[in-house]
Every structure is written in C-alpha cells, then in structure tokens.
C-alpha positions, 0 to 999 in steps of 0.5 A, spaced: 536 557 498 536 550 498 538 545 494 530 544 492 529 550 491 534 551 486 532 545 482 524 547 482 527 555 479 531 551 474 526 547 471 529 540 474 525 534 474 526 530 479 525 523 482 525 519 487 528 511 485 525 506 491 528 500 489 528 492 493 536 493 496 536 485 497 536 482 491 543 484 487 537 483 480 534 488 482 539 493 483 542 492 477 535 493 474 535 499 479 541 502 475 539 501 468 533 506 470 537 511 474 541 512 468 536 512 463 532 517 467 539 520 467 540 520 459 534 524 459 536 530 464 531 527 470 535 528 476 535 521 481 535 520 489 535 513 491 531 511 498 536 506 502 531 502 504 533 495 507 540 494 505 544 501 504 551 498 505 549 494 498 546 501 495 552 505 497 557 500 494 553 499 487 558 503 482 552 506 479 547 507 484 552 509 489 554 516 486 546 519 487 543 521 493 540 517 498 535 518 503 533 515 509 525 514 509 522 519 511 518 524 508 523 529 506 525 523 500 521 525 496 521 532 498 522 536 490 520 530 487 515 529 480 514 522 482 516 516 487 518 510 482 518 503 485 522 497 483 520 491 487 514 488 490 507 489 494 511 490 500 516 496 497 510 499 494 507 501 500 513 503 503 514 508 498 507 509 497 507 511 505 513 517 502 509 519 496 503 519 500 505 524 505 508 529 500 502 528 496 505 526 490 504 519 485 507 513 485 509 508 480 510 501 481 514 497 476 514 489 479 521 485 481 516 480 485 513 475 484 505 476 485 506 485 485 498 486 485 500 492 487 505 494 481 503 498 474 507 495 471 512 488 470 520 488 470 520 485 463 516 493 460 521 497 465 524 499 459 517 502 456 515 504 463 520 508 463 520 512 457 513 513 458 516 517 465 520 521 461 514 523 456 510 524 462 505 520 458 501 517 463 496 519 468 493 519 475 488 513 479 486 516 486 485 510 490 482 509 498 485 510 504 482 509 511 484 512 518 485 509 524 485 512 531 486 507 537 484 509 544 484 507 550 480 505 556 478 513 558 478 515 551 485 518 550 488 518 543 495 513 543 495 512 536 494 514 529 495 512 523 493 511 514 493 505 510 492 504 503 492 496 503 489 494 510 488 496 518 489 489 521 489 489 528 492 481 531 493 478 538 499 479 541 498 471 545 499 466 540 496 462 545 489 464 546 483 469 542 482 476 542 475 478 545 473 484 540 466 486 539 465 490 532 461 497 531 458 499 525 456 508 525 455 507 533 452 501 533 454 494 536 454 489 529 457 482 533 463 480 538 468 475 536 473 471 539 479 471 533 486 472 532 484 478 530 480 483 524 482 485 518 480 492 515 481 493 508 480 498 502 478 495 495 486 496 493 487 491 499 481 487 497 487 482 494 492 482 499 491 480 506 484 480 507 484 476 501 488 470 503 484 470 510 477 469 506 476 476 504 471 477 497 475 482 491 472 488 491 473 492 484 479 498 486 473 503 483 468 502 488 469 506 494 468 501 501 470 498 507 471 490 508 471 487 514 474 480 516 474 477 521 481 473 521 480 465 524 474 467 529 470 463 533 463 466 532 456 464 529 457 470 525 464 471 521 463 473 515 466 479 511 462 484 511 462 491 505 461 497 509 460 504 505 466 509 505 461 514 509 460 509 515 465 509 521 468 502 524 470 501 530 473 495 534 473 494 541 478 489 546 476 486 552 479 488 558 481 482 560 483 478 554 491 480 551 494 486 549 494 486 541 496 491 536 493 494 530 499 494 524 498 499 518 499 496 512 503 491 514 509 495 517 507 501 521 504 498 528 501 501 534 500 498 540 493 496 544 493 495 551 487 490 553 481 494 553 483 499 547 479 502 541 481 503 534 476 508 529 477 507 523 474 511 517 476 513 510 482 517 509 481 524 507 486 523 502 488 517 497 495 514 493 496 518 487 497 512 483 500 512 476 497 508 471 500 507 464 494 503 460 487 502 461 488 494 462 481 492 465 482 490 473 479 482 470 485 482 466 490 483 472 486 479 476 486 473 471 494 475 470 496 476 477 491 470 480 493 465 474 486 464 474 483 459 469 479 462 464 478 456 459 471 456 456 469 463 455 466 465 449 466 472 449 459 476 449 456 475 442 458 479 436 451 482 433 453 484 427 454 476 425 
C-alpha cells in the first residue's frame, strides 16, 4: 500500500501548496499558511517550481515533501492552494486540472485576475480551507489540436486562459486563414491569433484589443493580434462551434503556446482545431463578490458618478 493510500484510509486531508519560489516575501507567506494548515492536522506537499534551491533551504518549508511538476503532485490531495500570481495559478491549475481536483488562488502579484483571493485575507482564506467553507465555480476550457500538411496529429493540448498561436519570424507576418464549423471566415497576415475562453477574456486577449467576456457565459474569443486585414475584429464565437486556424505553406514556422507556458510547434502549413474543453478548472470560490466589482477592483476602474439604481421604496 503507498503512502497515499494509507492517508485516504486514515482519513488524512491533504494539500498541495504551490507558492512563487522567487520572492523570498512569498515564501514567508507560504510558510505561514503550511503551518496553519499543519496546526489543523491537514497534511502539506509543496510543489518546487521555479527555484526549489530556495524552497529546500527555507526552515519551514524545507521539512515538507516536494514534488516535481507533474500530475503525480496532486496525487491524494483535497485541494491545489496557489500563492502567487496569474502565471503560477495556471501552472498549478494545469496540476489540478489533470487530477480533476480544485484550485484556489490567493494573489502575491500585482494584478492576479486569476487569484480568489488578496495576500492581505490569506489568513481568512485559510481558515475558511480548513472548514471546508467554500464552494466550486466550473469554468471553460478549450482543446486544441495541431496538424500537419497531411493531416497527421503533432500535437495536443488545453488551456483554460488562451491558445495563442505567434510567428516565429519576428521579421515578417504570419499568413493565417480562420475557420469557423468548417467554413473559411477571413485570412490575415498578423503576428499571430489569440483564442481565449471567458476567464482569458482579461489576460492576453485583453491587452491585444480583446472585449471582456463574463467568466458565466460559455464562448470563445478570437482576436487576431497586430493583423493587417480589412476585417480584424474580435469575434465571440459559441462553445459548440469548432475553430480552426490554418498557415500558409510558404510563410514562417509558428507555434501555438497554451496558456502562456506549454508550446507546440507548427511547421509552415499546419492546422490547429480548437474546440471546448470537455472538462473545466474546478475553481474554488469563497465569496459571492460580483464579476463588476473585481473588474473595477483589479482594473482601478473609475466609477465616479454612479448612482445606483433607484430605490423604490423612497
């Protein structure tokens, strides 16, 4: 019987701690909630991420397990908690995402769309862990498949935030024609294309001119990033509908890069499909804040002027 086994037959909780290991700050955070986790007999496995020279050395992170990232890490676990930004929320959500299991964020960054939570209430968040007080949000993802000039599948991939296919040639455009359920829509020669769920509404696909779409609604964005076309707007596209993008033979190799870390590479003439993911993040919510309030609050949006809608009984 392994290890995990033997927890799940005790009745141990679990979790897997995936902290920013650049930022001594955030260790120091990350430590703070092992031990409160630890306080309340939950068992802690830390992820090494990007420096695990400074993970080891830390006295209290040191003592835990660490594991590589794989989908092993989460292997037993209840929960995948995040300290840190949008970029090590989506790595630790590619490990929950693979063992089927959520994922909190708690933001160490600076804007951390992608975070439940801020640094300053990891406190609360924690205690409200430990109760098991909080709840899941399914959110989108999509599917794509890359293949080549015959047909032949090179390479597969999901992503919850965006699928962004970019030239490789700095120096020219990339050709692309866009299909939408089979049908040719319009061809541009760009820097690339992003193709973005409603959670990446307000990453990527955002800063290359994107609208923000509600994380409720159930669709797919298209924008075509930095293209030279009569025809270059975003376009919302149903969840049931099937996208794909296609090179010119003769223009540069690209590559399509799933949320911002997993590549795949398209040799000229290539073809990614993409389509809804068949299953979403389990993302864990802690309160009911509307998605307008965290777009003002994330954005500093100014909202001077309003008045509310009437109140009727006045």
């Amino acid at each position: 019987m392994s290890d995990t086994d033997e927890l799940k037959k005790a009745g141990q909780r679990e979790i897997l701690l995936v902290p920013h290991t650049g930022r001594s700050a955030n260790l120091e955070m990350a430590a703070e909630a092992a031990e409160l986790l630890e306080a309340a007999d939950i068992c802690v496995r830390v992820l090494a991420g990007k420096n695990p020279e400074a993970l080891a050395a830390h006295p209290v992170l040191g003592k835990y397990k660490r594991f590589w990232h794989s989908p092993q890490a989460a292997a037993g676990c209840e929960l995948v908690l995040v300290l840190g930004g949008d970029g090590t929320f989506l790595r630790a959500a590619d490990i929950a995402h693979s063992a089927d299991l959520p994922v909190l964020g708690i933001n160490m960054g600076h804007v951390g769309f992608l975070a439940e939570w801020e640094q300053e209430s990891m406190t609360e968040a924690i205690s409200r862990v430990i109760e098991r007080s909080w709840w899941i949000e399914d959110r989108m993802t999509i599917r794509a498949t890359v293949r080549d000039t015959t047909g032949r599948v090179i390479g597969t991939g999901w992503a919850l935030n965006e699928v962004s296919i970019e030239n490789q040639n700095r120096r020219g455009v990339l050709d692309v024609v866009l299909e939408v359920d089979g049908r040719p829509v319009s061809s541009y020669g760009c820097d690339g294309v992003l193709v973005s769920t409603p959670t990446g509404s307000t990453a990527y696909a955002f800063s290359a001119g994107g609208p923000v779409l509600w994380p409720e609604l159930d669709a797919m964005l298209v924008v075509p990033n930095n293209a030279h076309a009569l025809f270059d707007r975003p376009l919302v596209i149903s969840p049931h509908s099937s996208i794909a993008i296609e090179t010119n033979p003769d223009t540069a190799e690209a590559v399509a890069v799933l949320d911002g870390f997993r590549p795949i590479v398209m040799p000229p003439g290539s073809r990614i499909e993409i389509t809804r993911g068949v299953q979403p993040v389990r993302w864990v919510r802690l309160d009911t804040q509307p998605f307008a309030d965290r777009l003002v609050h994330k954005f500093r949006l100014p909202t001077t002027g309003w008045r509310g809608p009437a109140n009727e009984n006045e």
